[in-house]
N, C-alpha and C positions, 0 to 999 in steps of 0.2 A: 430820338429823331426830332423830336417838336425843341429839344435844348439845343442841336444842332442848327435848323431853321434861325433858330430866334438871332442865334451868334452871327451868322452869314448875313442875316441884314441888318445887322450892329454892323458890322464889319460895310456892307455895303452903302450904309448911311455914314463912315466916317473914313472915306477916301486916303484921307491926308496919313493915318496909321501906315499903310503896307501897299495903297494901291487897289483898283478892283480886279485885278487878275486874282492873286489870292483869294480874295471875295469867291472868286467862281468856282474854283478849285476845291473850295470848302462845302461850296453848295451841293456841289459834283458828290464830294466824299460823303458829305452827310446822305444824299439821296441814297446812295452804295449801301451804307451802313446801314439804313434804314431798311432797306427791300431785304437783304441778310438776313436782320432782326426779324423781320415780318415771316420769312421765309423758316427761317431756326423757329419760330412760335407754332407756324402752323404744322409743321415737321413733329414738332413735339407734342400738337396734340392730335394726331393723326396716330401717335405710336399707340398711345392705349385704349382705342377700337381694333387697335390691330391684332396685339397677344390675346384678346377677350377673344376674338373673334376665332382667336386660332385653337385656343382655351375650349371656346362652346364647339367648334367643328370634332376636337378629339372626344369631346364628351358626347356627342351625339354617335359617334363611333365605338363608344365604350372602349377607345385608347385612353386609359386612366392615369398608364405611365408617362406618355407624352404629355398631356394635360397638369398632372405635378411637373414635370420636369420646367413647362413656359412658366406655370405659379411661379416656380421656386426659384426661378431664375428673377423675375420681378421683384419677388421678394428681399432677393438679396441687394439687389441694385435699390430695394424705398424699404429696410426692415421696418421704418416707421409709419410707414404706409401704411392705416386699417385700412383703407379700399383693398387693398391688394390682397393681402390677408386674410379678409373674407373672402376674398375669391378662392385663396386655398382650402378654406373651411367649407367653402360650399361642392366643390369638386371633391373632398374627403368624403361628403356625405355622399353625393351622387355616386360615389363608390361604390358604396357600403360602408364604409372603414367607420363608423358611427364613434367610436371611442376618443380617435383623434380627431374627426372633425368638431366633436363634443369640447376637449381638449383647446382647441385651436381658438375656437367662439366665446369660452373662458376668458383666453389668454386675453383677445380681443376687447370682450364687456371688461376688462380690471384694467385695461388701459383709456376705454373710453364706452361712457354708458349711454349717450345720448343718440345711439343709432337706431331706430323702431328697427331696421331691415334683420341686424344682428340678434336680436332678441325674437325677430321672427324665425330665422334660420334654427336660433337654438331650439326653439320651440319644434319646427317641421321635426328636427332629431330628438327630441323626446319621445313626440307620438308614435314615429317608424322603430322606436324601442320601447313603446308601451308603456313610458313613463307621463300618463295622461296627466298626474296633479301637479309635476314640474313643468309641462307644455304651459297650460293654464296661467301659471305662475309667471312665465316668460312672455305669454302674449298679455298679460296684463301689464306691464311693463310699458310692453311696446305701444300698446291703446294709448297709456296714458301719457307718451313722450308724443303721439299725435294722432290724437282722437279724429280727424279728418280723413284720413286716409282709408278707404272703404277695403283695400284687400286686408289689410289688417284684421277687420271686424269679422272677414270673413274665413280668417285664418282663427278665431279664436272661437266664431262660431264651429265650425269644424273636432274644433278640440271639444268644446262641450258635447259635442252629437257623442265623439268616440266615448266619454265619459256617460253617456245615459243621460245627459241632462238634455232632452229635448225640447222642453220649453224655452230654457235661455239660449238654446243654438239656435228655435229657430227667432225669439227677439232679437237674436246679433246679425243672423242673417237679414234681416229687414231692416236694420241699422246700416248696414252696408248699402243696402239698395235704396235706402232714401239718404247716402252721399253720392251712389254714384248709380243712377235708374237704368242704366242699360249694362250693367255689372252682372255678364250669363253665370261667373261663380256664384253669385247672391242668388240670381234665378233658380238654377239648378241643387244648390241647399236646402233652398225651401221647399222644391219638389219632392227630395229625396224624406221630407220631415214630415209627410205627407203619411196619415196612421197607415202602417204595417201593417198584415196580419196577424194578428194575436194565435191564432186558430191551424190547425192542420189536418185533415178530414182524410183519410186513408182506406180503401178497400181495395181490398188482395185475394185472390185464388188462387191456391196451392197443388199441384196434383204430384204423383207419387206412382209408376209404372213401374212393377215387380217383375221378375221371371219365374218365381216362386208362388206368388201370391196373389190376393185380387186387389186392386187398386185401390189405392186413401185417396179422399179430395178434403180438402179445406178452404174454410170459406172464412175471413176475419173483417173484422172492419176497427177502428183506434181512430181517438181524436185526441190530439197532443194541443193544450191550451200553454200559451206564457202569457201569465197574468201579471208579470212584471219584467222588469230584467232581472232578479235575483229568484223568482217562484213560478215553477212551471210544472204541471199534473199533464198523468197521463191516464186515460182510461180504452180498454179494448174488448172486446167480445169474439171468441171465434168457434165457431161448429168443424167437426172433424166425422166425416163418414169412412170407417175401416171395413169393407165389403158392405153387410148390411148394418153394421152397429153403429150407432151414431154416439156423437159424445160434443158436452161444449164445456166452456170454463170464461170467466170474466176475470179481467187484472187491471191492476191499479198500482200506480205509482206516485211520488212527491219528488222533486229536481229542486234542489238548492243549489244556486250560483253566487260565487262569490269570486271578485278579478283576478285576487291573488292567490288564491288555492283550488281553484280550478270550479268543477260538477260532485256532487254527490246526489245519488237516488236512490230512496229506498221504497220497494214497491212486494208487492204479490197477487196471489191469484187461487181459486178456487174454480171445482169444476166438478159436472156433470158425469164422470169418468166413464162408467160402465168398462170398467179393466181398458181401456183405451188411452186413453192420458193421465197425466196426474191429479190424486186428489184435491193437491193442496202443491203452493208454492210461495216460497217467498227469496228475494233479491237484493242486492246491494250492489251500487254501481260509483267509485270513483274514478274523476276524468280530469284530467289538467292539461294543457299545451302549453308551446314556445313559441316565439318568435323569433327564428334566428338572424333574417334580415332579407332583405326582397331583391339582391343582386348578387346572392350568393346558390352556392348548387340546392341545398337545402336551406329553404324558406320558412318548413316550422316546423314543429316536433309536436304529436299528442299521444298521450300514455293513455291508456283506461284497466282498472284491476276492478274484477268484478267476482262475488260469490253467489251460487245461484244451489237452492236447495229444491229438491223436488220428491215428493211422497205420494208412491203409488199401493195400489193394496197390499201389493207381494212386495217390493222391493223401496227400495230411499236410496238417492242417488244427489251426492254435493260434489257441484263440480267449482273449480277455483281459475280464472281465464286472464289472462292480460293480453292485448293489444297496442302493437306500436306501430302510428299511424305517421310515415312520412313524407310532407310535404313539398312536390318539386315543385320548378317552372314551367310555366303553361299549362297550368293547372291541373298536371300529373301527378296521381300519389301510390304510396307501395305504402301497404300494412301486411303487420306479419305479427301472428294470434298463436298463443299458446292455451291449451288447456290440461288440464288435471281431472281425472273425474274420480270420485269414491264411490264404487256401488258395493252394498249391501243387500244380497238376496236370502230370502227367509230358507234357513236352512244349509248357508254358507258362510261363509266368512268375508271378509270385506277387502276389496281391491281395488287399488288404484291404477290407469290406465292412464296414458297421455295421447294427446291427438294437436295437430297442429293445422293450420290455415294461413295460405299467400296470397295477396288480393292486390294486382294491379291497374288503377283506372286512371283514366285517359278520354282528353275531347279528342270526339271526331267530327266534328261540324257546327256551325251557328250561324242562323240567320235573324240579324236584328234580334228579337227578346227571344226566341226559339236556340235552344242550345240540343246537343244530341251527343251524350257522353257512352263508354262503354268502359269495361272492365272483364277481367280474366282471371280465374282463380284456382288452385290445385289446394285439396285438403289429404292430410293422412291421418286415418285413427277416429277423422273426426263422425260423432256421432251427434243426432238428433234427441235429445233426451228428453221430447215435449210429447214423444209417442212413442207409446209398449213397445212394438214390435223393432223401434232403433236402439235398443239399449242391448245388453247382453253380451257374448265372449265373440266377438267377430272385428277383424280386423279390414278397412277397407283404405282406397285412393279413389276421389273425385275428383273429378275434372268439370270448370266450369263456365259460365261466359252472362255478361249481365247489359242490357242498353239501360238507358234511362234517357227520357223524351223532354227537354223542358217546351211544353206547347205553349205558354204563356207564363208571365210570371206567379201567376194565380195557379197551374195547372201544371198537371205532369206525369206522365204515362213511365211505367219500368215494369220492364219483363227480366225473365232470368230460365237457363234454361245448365241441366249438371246431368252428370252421369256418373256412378256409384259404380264401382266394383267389389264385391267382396268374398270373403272366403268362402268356399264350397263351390265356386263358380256362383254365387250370387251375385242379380246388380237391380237399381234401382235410377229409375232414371226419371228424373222430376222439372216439373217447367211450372211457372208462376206466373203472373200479371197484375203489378197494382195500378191503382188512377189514387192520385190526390190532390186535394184543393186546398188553397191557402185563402182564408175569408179573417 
């Protein structure tokens, strides 16, 4: 445009060439030209808030396919486009699809490594697959391609937190909030960094309604200590009245955690018995989960196989149980519990018996920090082997139902309430109530 001006008043400063009609005519075309040009620029950048725009609408719709289909369409029209690219990488991950957007953000960093944003993306898809020391690895990167940028600091503060490392998460979080001081991510980091409690204080009443017999209460109390993230005790104490006979026993446990192989505990316990409970007990408990991804039906997987031996005057009893605990969306889970039991009675031979457990739970309300969850559960076979009179040749089905109250984050009421059928026309019908505190 400004090459076009400049010729029209050449042209207008030297008459004797062509005359100033042409002069004008030129001026004319240039002005044309120019508003075109101006118009074709802004046309052109008006187009890419457009596909974003239409991009972020299907994603906040969870229309995944639409949202590829404008990417991929971009993509083909600038394959050399990383803006573009990333965008398809980042609607991969908002997917779920973590493999290919993983994939994609490769492809990306080996054609150009100087983007923090890329290196952060890769990062958010390591942590949402649990690969905490490749996160770390990629948000160090990106700090260091521009240490100014405060969401950065607070993207890699985040990864230390998931990693255990709570001091350096929360130094990065402050790092973040002295680049950028009204940064509520940096605020709310350091709230969350704010000591836990270590501590889990538990007391529980058991009761036990016969049609047979005179009623059992129990009465226990446990406090579950994590003295680190890898080392966590447990110790409990509970009294047991069977009519007039009283009986109690103390247990003890150790929980070793480690990221990649899941829980192991091994514990026991001693007791009071007077032929009411067992003499003597001891446990082992291993426990591993998955994460399968936060936009799919199933969100995560946890196994637990446990052997649990138990020795009474007259009889010994090892039972062998696993639990598979499936994780939905909206914070729904189904676990489904198998047991084995071997008892040995003096004077018989030894038999194995199986019993099973379905447990479905489910929120049904929350307000602010107040949560109000419930569950549902049928057992067959399954026995009580912590007390005499649940053990022995009797086959039964319960039926059952459980709340649990979260009144504060510190506090928490559960009750629980079953009913026992079993052979001979016997039934057993039991209801509970615990309170516990987290200090």
């Amino acid at each position: 445009m400004l090459v076009c001006l400049i010729f029209a008043v050449v042209r207008e400063e030297n008459p004797s060439s062509h005359g100033s009609r042409p002069s004008h005519r030129s001026l004319i075309f240039c002005l044309l030209l120019g508003t075109l040009l101006v118009a074709s620029s802004i046309f052109g950048q008006d187009q890419a808030p457009g596909w974003q725009k239409q991009v972020r609408k299907y994603s906040e719709a969870q229309d995944w396919d639409a949202a590829l289909r404008i990417v991929d369409q971009e993509v083909a029209r600038a394959p050399q486009d990383m803006d573009v690219r990333a965008w398809r990488a980042r609607v991969l991950g908002w997917s779920g699809r973590l493999t290919e957007a993983e994939t994609e953000y490769l492809a990306i960093l080996k054609a150009s490594r100087n983007d923090p944003d890329n290196w952060m993306g890769l990062a958010n898809l390591y942590l949402r697959d649990g690969k905490t020391e490749a996160a770390l690895r990629a948000l160090e990167t990106a700090v260091e391609l521009d240490p100014t940028r405060a969401d950065l600091h607070v993207a890699r503060a985040r990864a230390l937190r998931a990693a255990g490392e709570r001091i350096e998460s929360r130094l990065e979080f402050q790092k973040a909030l002295n680049l950028e001081p009204n940064s509520s991510e940096a605020q709310v980091g350091l709230i969350s960094l704010r000591a836990e409690p270590k501590h889990e204080l538990v007391i529980g009443l058991d009761n036990d309604l016969f049609n047979f017999a005179r009623a059992n209460h129990g009465e226990w109390t446990s406090l579950a200590s994590h003295w680190t993230s890898h080392w966590a005790t447990t110790v409990a104490g509970s009294f047991y009245q069977r009519g007039s006979v009283g009986a109690g026993k103390f247990m003890g446990s150790v929980t070793r955690r480690q990221p990649k192989w899941g829980a192991i505990t091994v514990g026991g316990a001693i007791g009071h018995d007077n032929d009411v409970i067992p003499r003597s007990e001891a446990f082992f408990d291993l426990d591993h989960g998955w994460k399968t991804g936060e936009t799919t039906f199933v969100r995560g997987v946890e196994i637990a196989y446990g052997q649990h031996w138990y020795w009474y005057q007259s009889s010994r009893i090892l039972t062998l149980s696993g639990t598979l605990t499936v994780y939905l969306p909206r914070e729904w889970t189904l676990s489904l519990g198998a047991t084995g039991a071997q008892s040995a009675f003096s004077g018989t031979g030894v038999e194995w018996r199986p019993s099973g457990i379905t447990r479905l739970g489910f929120p049904l309300a929350g307000w602010s920090a107040q949560r109000l969850s419930g569950n549902l559960f049928f057992a067959a076979g399954t026995e009580d082997f912590a007390q005499v009179d649940q053990i022995g040749r009797f086959a039964s089905r319960t039926y059952g139902s459980g709340l649990r109250f979260q009144i504060t984050p510190r506090q928490a009421l559960t009750g629980y309430g079953s009913y026992q059928m079993r052979t001979q026309n016997k039934t057993d019908t039991a209801f509970g109530l615990t309170y516990g505190i987290y200090f």
